[in-house]
Backbone as a ProteinNet text record, in pm:
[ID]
protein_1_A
[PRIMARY]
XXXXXXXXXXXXXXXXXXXXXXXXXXXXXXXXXXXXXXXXXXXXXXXXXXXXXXXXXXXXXXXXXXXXXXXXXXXXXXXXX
[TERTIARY]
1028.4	909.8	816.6	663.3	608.3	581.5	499.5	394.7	277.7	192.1	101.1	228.7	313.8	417	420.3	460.1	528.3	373	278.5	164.6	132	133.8	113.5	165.2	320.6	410.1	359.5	350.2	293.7	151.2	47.8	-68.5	-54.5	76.8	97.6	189.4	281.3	348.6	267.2	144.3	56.3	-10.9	-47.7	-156	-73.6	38.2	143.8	154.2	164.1	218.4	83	-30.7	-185.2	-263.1	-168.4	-272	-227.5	-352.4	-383.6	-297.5	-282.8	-227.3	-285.3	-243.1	-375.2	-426.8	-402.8	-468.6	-595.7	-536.1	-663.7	-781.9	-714.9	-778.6	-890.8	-820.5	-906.5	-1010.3	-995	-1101.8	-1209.2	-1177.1	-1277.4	-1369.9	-1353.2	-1391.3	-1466.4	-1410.6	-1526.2	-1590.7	-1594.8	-1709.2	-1771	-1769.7	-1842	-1938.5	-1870.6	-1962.7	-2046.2	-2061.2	-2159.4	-2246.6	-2197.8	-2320	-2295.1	-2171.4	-2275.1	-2158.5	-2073.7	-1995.4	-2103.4	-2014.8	-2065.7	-2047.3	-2141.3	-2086.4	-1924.1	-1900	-1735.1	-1634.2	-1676.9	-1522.6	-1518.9	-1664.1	-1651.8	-1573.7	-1608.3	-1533	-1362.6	-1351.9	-1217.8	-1105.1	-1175.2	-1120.2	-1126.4	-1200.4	-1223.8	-1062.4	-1043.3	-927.4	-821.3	-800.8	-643.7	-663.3	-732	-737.4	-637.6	-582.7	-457.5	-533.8	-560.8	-603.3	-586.5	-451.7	-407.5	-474.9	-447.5	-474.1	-642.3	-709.4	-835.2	-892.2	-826.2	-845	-841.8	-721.4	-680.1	-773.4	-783.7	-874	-1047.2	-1094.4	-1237.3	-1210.7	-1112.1	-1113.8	-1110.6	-1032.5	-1056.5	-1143.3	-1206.2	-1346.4	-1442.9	-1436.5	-1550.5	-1507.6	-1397.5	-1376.4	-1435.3	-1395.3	-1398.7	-1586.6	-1625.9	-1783.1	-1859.8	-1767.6	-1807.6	-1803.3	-1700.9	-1651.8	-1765.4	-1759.6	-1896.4	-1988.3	-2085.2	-2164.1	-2192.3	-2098.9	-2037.5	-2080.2	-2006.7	-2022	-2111.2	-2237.2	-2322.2	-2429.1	-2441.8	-2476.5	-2438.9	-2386.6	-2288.9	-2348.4	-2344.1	-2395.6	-2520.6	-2627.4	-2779.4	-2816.7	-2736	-2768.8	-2745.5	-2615.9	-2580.1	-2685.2	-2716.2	-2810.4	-2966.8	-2995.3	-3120	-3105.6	-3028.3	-3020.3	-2996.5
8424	8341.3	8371.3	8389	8422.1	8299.6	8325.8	8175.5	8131	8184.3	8231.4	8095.4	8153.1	8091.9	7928.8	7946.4	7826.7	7694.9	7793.8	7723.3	7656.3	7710.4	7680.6	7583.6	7571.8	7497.7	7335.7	7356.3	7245.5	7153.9	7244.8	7204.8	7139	7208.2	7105	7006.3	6998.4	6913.7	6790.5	6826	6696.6	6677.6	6763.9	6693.4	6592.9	6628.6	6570	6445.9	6391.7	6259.1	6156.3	6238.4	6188.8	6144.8	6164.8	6121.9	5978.5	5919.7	5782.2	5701.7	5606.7	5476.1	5484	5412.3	5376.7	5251.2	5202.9	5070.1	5139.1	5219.8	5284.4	5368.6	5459.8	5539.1	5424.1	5328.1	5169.7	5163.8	5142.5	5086.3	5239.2	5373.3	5414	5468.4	5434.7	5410.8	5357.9	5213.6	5061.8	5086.5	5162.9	5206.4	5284.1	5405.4	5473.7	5432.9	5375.6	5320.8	5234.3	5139.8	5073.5	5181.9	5301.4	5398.7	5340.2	5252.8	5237	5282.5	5419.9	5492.9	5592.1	5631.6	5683.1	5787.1	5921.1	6085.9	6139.8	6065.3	6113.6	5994.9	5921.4	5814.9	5910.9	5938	6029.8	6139.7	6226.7	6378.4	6330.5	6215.2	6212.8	6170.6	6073.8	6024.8	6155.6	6227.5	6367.9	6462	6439.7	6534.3	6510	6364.8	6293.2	6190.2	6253.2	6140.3	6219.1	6154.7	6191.2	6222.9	6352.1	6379	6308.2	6249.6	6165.6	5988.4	5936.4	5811.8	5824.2	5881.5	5920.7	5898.9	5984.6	5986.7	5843.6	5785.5	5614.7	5532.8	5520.2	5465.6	5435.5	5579.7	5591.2	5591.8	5545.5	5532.9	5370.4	5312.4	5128.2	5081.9	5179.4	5097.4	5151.8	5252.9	5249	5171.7	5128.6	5025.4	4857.2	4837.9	4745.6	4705	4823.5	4821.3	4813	4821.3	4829.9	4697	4643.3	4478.9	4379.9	4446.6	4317.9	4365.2	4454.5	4467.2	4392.6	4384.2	4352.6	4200.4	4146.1	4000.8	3970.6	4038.6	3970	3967.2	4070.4	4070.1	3959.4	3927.4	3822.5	3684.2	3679.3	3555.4	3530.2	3613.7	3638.3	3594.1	3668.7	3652.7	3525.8	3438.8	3281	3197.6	3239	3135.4	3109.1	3256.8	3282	3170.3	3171.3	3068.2	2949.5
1212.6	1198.4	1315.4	1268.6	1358.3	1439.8	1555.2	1594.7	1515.5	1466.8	1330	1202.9	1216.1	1061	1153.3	1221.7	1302.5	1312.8	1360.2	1382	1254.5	1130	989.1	927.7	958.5	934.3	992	1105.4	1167.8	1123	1084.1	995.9	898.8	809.8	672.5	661	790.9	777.9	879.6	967	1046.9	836.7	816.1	689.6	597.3	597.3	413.8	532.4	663.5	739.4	702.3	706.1	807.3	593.5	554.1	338	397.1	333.5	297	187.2	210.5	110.1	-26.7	-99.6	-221.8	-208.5	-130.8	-51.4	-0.4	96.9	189.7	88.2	32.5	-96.3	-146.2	-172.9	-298.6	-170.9	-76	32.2	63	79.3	48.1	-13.4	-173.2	-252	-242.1	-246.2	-221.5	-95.8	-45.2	85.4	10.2	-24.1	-102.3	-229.6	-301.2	-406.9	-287.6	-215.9	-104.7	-92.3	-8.8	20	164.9	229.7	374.5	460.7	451	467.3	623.4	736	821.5	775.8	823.3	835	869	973.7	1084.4	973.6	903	855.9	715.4	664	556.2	535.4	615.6	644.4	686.2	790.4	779.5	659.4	576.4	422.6	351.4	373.9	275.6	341.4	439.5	471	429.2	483.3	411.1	231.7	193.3	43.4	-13.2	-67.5	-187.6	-342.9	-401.5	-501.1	-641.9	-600.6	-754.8	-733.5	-560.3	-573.5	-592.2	-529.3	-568.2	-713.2	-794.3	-932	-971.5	-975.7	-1004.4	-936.3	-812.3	-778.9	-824.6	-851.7	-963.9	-1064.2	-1160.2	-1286.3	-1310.9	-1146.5	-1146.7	-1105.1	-1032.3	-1019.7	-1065.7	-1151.3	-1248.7	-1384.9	-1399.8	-1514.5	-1459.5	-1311.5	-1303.1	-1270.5	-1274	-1270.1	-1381.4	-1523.7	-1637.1	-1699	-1638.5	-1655.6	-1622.1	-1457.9	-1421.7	-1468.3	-1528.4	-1611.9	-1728.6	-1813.8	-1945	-1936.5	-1792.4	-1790.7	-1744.8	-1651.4	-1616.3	-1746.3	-1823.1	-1960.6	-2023.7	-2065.4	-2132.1	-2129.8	-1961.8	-1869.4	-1954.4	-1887.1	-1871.3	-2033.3	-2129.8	-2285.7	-2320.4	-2271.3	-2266.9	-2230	-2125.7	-2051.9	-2104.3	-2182	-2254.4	-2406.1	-2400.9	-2537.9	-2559.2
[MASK]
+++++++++++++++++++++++++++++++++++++++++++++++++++++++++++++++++++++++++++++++++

């Protein structure tokens, strides 16, 4: 094994420790959809996000964005009548 191999080894085994929760994943999300996400918290969620909780995560909150839609519709049409 080189130092080159050894050095490598070490990169992916700091990256597979340093992935996010799906707690954490859910939270930056819900920062993101806000928009009020810094440059440096951005790029660091971009390094450790987990590709799958990611996925799950924007598929619940774009459902759950479809929901409160649905209901504030709902509301607004109730109240009109």
């Amino acid at each position: 094994m080189t130092a080159m191999d050894h050095d490598h080894d070490q990169v992916e085994s700091g990256a597979t420790q340093r992935k996010l929760s799906f707690l954490q994943t859910l939270k930056a999300v819900a920062w993101g959809l806000l928009g009020i996400r810094k440059g440096s918290g951005y790029r660091d969620d971009m390094a450790r996000l987990n590709p799958v909780h990611l996925v799950v995560a924007a598929v619940l909150a774009g459902a759950l964005f479809v929901i409160l839609l649905i209901s504030i519709v709902r509301w607004a049409v109730a109240s009109l009548s």
